[in-house]
C-alpha positions in Angstrom: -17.9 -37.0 2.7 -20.4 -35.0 3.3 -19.8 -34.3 6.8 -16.4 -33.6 6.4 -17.2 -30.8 3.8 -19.6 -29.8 6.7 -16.9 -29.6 9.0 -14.6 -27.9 6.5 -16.8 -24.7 5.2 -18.1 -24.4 9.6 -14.2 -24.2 10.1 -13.6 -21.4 7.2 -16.8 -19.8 7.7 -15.2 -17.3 11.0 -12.7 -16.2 8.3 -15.1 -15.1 5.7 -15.4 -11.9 6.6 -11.8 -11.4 7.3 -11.2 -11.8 4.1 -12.4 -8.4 3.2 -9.7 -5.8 2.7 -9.5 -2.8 4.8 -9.4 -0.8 1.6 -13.2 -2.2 0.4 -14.2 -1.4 4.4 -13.7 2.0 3.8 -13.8 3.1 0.6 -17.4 4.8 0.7 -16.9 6.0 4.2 -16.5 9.8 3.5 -14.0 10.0 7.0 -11.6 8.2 4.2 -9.8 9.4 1.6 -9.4 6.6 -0.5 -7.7 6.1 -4.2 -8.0 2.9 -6.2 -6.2 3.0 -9.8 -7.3 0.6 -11.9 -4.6 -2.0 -14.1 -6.3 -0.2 -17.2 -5.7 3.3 -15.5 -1.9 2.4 -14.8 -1.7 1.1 -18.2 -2.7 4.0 -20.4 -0.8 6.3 -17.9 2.7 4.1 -19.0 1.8 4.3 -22.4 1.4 8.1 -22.3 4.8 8.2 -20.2 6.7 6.4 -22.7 6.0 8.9 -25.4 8.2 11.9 -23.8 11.2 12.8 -23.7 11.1 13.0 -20.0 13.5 10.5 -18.8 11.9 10.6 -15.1 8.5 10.1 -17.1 9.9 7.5 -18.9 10.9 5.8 -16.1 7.7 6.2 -14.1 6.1 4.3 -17.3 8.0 1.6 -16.9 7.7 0.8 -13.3 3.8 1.7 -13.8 3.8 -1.3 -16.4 5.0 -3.4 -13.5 1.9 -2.4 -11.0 -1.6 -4.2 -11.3 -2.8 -3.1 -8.1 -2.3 0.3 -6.7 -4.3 1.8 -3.3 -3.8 4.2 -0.8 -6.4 5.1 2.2 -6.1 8.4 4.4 -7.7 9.2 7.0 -7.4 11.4 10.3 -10.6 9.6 12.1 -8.7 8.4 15.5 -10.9 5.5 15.5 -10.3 4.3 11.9 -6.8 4.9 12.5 -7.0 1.8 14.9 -9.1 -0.1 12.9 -6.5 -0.4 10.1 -4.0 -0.7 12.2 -5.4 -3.8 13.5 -6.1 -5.1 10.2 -2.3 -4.7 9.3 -1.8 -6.4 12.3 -4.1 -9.5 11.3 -2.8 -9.2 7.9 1.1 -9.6 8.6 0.3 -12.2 10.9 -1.5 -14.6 8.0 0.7 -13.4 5.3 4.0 -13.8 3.8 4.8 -10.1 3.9 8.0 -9.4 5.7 9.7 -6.2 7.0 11.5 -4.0 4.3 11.7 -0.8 6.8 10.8 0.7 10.6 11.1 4.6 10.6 10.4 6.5 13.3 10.5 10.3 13.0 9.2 12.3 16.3 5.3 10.9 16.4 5.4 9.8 13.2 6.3 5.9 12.0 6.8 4.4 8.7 6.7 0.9 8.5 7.3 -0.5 4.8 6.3 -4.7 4.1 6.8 -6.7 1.3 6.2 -10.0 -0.7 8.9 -11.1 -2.5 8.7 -11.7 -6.2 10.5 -13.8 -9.3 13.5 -12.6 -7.7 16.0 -10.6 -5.1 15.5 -7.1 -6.8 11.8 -8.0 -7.5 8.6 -7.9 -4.8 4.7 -9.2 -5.9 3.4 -7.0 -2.7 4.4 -3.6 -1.3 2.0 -2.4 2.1 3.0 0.7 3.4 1.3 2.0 7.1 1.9 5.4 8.1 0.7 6.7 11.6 1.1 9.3 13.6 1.0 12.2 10.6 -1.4 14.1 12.7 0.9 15.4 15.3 3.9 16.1 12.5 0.8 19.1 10.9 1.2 17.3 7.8 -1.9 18.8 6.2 -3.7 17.8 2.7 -6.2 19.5 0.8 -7.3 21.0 3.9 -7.3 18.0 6.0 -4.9 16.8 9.0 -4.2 13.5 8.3 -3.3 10.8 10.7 -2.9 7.8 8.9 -1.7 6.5 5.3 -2.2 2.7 4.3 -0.4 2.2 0.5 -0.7 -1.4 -1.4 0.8 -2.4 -4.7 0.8 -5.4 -6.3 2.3 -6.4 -9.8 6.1 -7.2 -10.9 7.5 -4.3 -9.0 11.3 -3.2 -9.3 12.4 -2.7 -5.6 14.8 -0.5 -6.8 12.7 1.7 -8.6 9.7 1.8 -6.3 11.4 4.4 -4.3 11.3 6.5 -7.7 7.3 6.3 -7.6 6.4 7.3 -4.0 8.7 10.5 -4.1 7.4 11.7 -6.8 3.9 11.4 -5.8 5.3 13.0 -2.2 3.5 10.3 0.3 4.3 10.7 3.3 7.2 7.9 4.0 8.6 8.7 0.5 11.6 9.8 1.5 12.1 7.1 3.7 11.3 4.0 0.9 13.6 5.9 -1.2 16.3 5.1 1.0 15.3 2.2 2.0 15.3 0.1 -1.5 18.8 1.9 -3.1 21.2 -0.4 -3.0 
């Protein structure tokens, strides 16, 4: 028995550090700009959205109840550019994410994954990977950015998701909008 667990944890041990996200790699490196709002954060930001009279805020409440994880890395570092490409790579391959959309638009591509949820209209996982940003001038706070990597995780309305990226204008917004109306 003993040897088997041997055998078992020498077999899992090359994937131990795989396991760590791309978003923990980087989130100190000061070549990333890096965003991690907590469930708590989303929460309280619902509850103060669903006391307006702003139906768009309303609605952005709602779908923010949904959420439990939400992340988005930036960077315009050529070289950590490729390293998270690679890690989507790695990660599509030993996941159940599948395609939702492929946009290209000049140098720039859009490439939109998901997990599906408790049902057809409903996803557990949204990874979005922009690259190429760089060469379209899109500039932020001062910085040329090359790449965008988005996750969310939670109960999230496919239909609405759409909803929250275009109104927090990330790049590939436009695209998901279109993407997930049915």
């Amino acid at each position: 028995m003993k040897r088997i667990l041997l055998i078992a944890i020498i077999a899992i041990l090359p994937f131990a550090g795989f396991s760590q996200s791309i978003f923990e790699k980087y989130e100190s490196n000061n070549k990333v700009g890096f965003i991690n709002i907590s469930p708590k954060m989303i929460e309280l930001a619902a509850d103060i959205g669903k006391n307006t009279n702003d139906p768009d805020a309303r609605n952005l409440a709602d779908l923010a109840k949904s959420i439990k994880t939400f992340k988005v890395m930036t960077t315009e570092d050529t070289d950590i550019s490729e390293d998270i490409h690679s890690w989507v790579n790695r990660h599509l391959k030993n996941s159940s994410l599948e395609e939702l959309m492929r946009v290209r638009d000049g140098d720039t591509n859009v490439k939109a994954y998901i997990r599906e949820g408790r049902d057809e209209n409903h996803i557990s996982e949204l990874l979005m990977f922009v690259t190429g940003i760089g060469k379209a001038n899109v500039n932020i706070n001062g910085t040329e950015l090359e790449t965008v990597l988005v996750s969310l995780t939670g109960d999230i309305d496919l239909r609405k998701i759409g909803e929250l990226t275009d109104k927090m204008n990330l790049p590939g917004s436009k695209q998901l909008k279109k993407a997930t109306k049915h």
